[in-house]
N, C-alpha and C positions, 0 to 999 in steps of 0.2 A: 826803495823798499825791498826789504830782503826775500829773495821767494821759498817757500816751504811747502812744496804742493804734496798733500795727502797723497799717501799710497794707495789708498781704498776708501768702499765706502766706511769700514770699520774705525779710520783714523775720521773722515770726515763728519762721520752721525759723534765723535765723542766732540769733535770742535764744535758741531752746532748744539749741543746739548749744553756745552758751558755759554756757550752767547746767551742761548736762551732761558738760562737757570734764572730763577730767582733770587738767587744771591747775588746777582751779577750786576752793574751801570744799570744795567735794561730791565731792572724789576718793574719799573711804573709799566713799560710797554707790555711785559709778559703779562702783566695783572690784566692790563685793560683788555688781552684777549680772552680771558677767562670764560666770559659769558658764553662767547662762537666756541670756545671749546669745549663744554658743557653741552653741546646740541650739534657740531658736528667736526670739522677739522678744520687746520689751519696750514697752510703750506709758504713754506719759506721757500723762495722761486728765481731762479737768475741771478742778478747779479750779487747779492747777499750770501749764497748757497757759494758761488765760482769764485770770490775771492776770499772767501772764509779756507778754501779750497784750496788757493794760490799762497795765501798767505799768513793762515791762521787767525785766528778771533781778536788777538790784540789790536790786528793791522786793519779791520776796519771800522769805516765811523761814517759811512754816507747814508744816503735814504733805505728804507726798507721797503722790498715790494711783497706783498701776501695776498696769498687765496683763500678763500673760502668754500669747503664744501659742505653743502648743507644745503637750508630751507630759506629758498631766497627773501620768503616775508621776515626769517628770523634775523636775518643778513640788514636785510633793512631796516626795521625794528632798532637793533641797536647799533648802527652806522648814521643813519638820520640826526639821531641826535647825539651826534661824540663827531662828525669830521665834515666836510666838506667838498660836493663833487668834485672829482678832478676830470681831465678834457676827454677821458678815456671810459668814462663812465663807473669807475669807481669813488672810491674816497680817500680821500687827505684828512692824515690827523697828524698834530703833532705832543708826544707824550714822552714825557722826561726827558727835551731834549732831543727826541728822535722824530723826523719825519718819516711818516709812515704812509703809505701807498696800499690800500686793500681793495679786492675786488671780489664779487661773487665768481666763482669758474667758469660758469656759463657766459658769464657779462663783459668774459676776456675779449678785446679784438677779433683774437685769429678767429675765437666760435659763433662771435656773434656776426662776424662778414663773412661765414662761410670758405675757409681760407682753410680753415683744420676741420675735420669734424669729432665731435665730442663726445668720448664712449665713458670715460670715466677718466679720475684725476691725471694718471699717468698719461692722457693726449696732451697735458699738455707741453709735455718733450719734446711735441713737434710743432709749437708755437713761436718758437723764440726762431729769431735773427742767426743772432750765433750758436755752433754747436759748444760751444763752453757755457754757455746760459740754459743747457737743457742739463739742468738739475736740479731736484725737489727736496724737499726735506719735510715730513711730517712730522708736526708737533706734537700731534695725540700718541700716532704709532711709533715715532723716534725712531724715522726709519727714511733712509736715503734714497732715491731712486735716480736712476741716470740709463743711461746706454752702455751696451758693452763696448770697454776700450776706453770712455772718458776719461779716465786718470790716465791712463797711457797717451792721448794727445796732449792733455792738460802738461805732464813730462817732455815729452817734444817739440811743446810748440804746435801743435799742431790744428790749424782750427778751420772749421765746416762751416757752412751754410747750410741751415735748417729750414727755412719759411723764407721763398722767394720775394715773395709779396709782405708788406709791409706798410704802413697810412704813412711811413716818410723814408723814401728812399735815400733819399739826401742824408739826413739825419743818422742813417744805417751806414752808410759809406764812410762818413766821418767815424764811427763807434771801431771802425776795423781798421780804420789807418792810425787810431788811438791805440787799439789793440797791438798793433807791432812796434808802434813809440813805448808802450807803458807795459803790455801784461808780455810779454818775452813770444809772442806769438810769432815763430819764423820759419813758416810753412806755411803756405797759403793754400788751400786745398783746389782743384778746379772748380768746383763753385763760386768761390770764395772771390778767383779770379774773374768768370764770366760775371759777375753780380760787377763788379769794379768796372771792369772793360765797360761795360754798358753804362756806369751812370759818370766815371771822369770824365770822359769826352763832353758830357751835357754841363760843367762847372768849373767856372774858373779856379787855377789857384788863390786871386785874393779873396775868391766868392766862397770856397774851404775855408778861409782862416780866419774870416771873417764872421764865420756862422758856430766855427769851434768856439771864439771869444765870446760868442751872445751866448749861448748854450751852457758851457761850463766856467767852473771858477778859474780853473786851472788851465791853459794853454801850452798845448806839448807839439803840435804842430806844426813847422815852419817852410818855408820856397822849398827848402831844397830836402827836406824830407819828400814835400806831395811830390818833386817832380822824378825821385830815386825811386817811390814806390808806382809812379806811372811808366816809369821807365821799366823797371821789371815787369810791369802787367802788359805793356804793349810788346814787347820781346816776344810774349808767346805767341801770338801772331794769331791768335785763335785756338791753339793745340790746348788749352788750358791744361799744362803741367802744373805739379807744387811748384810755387816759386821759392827759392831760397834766399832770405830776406837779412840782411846783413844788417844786427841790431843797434842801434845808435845810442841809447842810454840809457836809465832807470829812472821810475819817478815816483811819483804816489800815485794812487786810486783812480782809475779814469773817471768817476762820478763823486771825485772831494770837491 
């Protein structure tokens, strides 16, 4: 997959504005957000926002995750009867095609274990895993929001640890050694590193590749990837430098 990562938020708010037009595949899903939009906002969140980012609108086709801000009875109301809980406390629907993943804001994770705390929609910046997954997109307002510098890591390679804490550590470690197989990320930030250093030691290699295979469609991971990227993270010996991560190939979407 070819990369074309947005210069700014100005190239990026026109990418999400054509995913999200009504003229577009995605008409059934824009429609059915109609109602939440009518009563309060919708935000396009993670990984939707970060590879529309990476690689333009055409290049993607995996799940959608969204927020809701507004009035959690109204949130409920019309979610109850259109989707189905998922393990995270939101809902699962799938519409034209697309599975969709919606949550109220408050009902996210990080705010409801007390991991972030919750001032208004922009906290959630600091909920995600990755710092490439801290960026939002309003639907109402058509309007970007991220951190100063994201597009300039997103250009370099360069990627962070946002939220220590996480309900699957495991899960999170695999998401980042995907990241350097599949999204060009080859700078690993000190974070990035200590979060690794702490949970390879606790799993084996076939116990990684084996849970990459249950999890996703697609398998980018192999022996001698996990032990090139553990060999780089034990090098630092603690000093947690950026690691410079020598990239091995290109693929598709880490969540096709």
């Amino acid at each position: 997959m070819t990369v074309s990562v947005a210069k700014n938020k100005t190239e990026l708010k026109k990418r999400m504005q054509r995913f999200f037009s009504v003229d577009s595949p995605r008409k059934e899903a824009v429609e059915m957000l109609s109602p939440l939009l009518d009563k309060g906002d919708v935000l396009a969140f993670g990984g939707v926002v970060r590879d529309i980012a990476l690689y333009g609108v055409k290049s993607f086709s995996s799940d959608l995750d969204l927020i809701f801000v507004g009035s959690r009875d109204h949130f409920l109301n019309e979610l109850q009867k259109k989707g189905i809980k998922n393990k995270f406390g939101g809902y699962r629907l799938k519409v034209g095609g697309w599975d969709i993943d919606i949550w109220h804001i408050q009902d996210t994770w990080a705010f409801k274990h007390r991991k972030a705390t919750y001032k208004n929609e922009l906290s959630l910046l600091e909920t995600t895993i990755m710092s490439w997954d801290s960026v939002l997109y309003s639907l109402s307002k058509k309007r970007v929001y991220c951190h100063k510098g994201y597009f300039d890591d997103l250009s370099k390679g360069y990627l962070d640890l946002v939220l220590f804490d996480n309900p699957n550590k495991f899960g999170a470690m695999i998401r980042i050694m995907r990241c350097f197989v599949l999204k060009e990320a080859t700078v690993f930030s000190p974070k990035i590193i200590e979060f690794l250093n702490q949970n390879l030691c606790n799993h084996s290699i076939d116990e990684i590749l084996d849970s990459e295979k249950k999890s996703y469609h697609d398998t980018y991971l192999n022996r001698d990837i996990c032990l090139y990227i553990a060999n780089v993270i034990s090098e630092n010996e603690g000093s947690f430098l950026p690691a410079y991560l020598q990239r091995y190939n290109t693929t598709m979407d880490m969540f096709s």
